[in-house]
N, CA, C and O of each residue as an XYZ file, in Angstrom:
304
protein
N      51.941    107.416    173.071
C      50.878    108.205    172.467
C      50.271    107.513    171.255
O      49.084    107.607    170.941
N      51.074    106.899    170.686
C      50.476    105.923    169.548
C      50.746    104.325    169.961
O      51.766    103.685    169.706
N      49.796    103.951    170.526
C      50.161    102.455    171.180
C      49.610    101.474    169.902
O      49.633    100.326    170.348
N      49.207    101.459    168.732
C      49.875    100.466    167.512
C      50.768    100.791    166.670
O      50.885    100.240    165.575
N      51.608    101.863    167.148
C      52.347    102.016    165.821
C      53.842    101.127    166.518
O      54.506    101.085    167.554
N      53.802    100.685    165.538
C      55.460     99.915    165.832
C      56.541     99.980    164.494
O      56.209     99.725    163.337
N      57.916    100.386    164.943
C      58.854    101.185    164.308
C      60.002     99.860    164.408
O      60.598     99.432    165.396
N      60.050     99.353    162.787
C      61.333     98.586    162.693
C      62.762     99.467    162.393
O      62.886    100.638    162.034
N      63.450     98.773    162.589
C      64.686     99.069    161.397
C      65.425     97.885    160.971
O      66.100     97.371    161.862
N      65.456     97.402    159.973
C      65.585     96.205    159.202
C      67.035     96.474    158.326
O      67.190     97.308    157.434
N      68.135     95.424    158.905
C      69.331     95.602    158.368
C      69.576     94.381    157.523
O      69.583     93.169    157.735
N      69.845     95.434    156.125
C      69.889     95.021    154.635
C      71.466     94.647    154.028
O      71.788     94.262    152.904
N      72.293     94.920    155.227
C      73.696     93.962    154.770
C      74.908     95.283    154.531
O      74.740     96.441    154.914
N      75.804     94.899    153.999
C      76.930     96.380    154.008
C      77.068     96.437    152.569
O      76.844     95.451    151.867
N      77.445     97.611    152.083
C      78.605     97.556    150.728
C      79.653     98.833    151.506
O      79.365     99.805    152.204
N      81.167     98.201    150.922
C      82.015     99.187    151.225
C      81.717     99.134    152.497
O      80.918     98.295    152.914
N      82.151     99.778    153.079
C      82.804    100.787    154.633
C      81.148    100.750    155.256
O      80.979    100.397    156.423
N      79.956    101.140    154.383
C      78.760    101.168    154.723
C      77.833    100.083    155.373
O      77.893     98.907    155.014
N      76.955    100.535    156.364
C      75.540     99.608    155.911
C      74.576    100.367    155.558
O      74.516    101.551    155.226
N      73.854     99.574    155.666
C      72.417     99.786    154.976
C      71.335     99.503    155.934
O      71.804     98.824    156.848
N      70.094     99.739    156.103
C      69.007     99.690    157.004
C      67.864    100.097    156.118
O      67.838    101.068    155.362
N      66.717     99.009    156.373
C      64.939     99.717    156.032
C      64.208    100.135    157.375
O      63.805     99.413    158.286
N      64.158    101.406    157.242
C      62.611    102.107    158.541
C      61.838    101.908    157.894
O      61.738    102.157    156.692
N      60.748    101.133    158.991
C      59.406    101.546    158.501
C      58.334    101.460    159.836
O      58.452    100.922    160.937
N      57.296    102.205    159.241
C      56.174    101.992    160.302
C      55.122    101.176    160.097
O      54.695    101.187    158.942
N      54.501    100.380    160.967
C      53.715     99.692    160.673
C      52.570    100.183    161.890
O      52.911    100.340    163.063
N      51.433    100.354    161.490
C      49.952    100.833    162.150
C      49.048     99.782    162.253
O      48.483     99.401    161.229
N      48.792     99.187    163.453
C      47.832     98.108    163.373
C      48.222     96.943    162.378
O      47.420     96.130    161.921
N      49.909     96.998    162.047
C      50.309     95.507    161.458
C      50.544     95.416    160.048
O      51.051     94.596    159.283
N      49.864     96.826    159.949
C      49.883     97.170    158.088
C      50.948     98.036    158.055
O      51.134     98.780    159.018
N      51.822     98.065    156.911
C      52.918     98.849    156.653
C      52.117     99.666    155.461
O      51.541     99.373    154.414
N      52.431    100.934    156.270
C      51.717    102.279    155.982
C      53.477    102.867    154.635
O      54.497    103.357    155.120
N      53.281    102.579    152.890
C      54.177    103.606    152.254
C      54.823    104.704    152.595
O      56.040    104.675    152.408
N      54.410    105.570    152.996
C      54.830    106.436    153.260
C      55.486    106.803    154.286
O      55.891    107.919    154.610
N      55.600    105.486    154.944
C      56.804    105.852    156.239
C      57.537    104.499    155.959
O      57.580    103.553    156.745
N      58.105    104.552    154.726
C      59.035    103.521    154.776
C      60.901    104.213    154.400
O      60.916    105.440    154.292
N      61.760    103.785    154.291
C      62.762    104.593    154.276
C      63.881    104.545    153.747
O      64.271    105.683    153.489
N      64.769    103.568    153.387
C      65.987    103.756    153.303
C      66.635    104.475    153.890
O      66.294    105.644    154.067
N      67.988    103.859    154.450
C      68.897    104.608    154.870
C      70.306    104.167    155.248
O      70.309    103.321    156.142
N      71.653    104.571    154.735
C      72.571    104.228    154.489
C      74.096    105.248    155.568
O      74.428    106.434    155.598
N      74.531    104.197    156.161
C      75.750    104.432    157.682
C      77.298    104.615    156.922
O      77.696    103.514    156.540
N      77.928    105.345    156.719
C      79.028    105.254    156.402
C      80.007    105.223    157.625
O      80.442    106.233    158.177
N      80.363    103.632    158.055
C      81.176    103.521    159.149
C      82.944    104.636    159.376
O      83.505    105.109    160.365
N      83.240    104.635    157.966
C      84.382    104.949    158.274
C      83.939    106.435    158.809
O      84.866    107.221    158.609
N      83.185    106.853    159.222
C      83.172    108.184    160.071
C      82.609    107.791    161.367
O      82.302    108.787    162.022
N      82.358    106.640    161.986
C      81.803    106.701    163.304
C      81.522    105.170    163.044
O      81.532    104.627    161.939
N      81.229    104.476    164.459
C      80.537    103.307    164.521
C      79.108    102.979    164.620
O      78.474    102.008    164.206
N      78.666    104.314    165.447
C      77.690    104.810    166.504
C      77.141    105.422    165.064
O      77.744    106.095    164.228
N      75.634    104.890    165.085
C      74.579    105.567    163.782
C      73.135    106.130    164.686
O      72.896    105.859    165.863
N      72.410    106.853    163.896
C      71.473    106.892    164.769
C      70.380    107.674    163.520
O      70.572    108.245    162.447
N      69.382    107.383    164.211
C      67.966    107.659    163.413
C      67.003    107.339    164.158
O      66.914    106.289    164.795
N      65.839    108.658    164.110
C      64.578    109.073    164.833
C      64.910    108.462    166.532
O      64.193    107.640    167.101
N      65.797    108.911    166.953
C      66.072    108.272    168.529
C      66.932    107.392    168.816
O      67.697    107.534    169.770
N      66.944    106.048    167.810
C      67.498    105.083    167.581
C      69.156    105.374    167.941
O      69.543    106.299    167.228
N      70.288    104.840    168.870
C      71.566    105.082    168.885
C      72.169    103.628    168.816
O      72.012    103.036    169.884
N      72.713    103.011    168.004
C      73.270    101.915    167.779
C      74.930    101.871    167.490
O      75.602    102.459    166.643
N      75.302    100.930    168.547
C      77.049    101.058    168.363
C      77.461     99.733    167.549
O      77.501     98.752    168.292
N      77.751     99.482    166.314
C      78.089     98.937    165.550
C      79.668     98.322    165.881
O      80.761     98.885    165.809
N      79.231     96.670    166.342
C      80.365     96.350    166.875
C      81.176     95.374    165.306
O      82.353     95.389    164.948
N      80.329     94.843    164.867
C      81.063     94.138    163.658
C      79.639     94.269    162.691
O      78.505     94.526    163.095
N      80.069     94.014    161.330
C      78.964     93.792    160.198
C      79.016     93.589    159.016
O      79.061     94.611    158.330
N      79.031     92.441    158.382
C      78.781     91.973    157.144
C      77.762     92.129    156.000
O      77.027     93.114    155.943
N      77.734     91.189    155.139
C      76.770     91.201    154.562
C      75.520     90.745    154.339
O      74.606     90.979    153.548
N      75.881     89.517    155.908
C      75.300     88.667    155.989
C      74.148     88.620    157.618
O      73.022     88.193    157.873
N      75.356     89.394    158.454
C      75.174     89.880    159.726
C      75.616     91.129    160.299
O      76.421     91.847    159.703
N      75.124     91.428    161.439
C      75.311     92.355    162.437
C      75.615     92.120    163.602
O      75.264     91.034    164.063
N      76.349     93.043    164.431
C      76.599     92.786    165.732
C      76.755     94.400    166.270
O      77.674     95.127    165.892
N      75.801     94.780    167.118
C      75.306     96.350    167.661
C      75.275     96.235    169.089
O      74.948     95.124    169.507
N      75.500     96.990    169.814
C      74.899     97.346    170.749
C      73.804     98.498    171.209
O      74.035     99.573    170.656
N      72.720     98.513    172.054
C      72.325     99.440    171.879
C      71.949    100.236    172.766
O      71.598     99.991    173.921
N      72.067    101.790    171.900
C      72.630    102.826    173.441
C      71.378    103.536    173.802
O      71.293    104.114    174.885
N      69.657    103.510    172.297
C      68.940    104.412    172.738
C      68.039    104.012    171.975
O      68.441    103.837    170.825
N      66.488    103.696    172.226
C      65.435    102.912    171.487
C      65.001    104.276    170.773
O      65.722    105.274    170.794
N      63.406    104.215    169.959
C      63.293    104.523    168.607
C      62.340    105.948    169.887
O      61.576    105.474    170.729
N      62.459    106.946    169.861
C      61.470    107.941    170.479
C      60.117    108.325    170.050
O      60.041    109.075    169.076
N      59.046    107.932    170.618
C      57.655    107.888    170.306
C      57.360    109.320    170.285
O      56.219    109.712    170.042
């Protein structure tokens, strides 16, 4: 229904037990403020995170890297 909007999620490294991730939307290539996001996984309750659709199984992750699998893309 919106064929330029394209939906990252940009992983910003761990602290503690956690990671970290940036959402954002970008409209025709421009990153639109107001849909940008923060947002923070506290592993020691699950591996499996999820946001706006997004289902990601968190197989290892540093600070440096990630390693996910993935169970469910971002829902338009």
């Amino acid at each position: 229904t919106k064929p330029n909007l394209q939906q990252e999620l940009i992983y910003n490294g761990k602290v503690g037990n956690s990671v970290k991730f940036l959402y954002r939307e970008l409209s025709k290539n421009i990153m639109r403020d107001a849909f940008s996001q923060d947002i923070q996984y506290d592993l020691s309750v699950g591996n499996e995170i999820g946001f706006k659709g997004v289902r990601l199984q968190i197989v290892e992750a540093t600070n440096r890297k990630i390693v996910y699998e993935v169970n469910s893309h971002f829902i338009q």
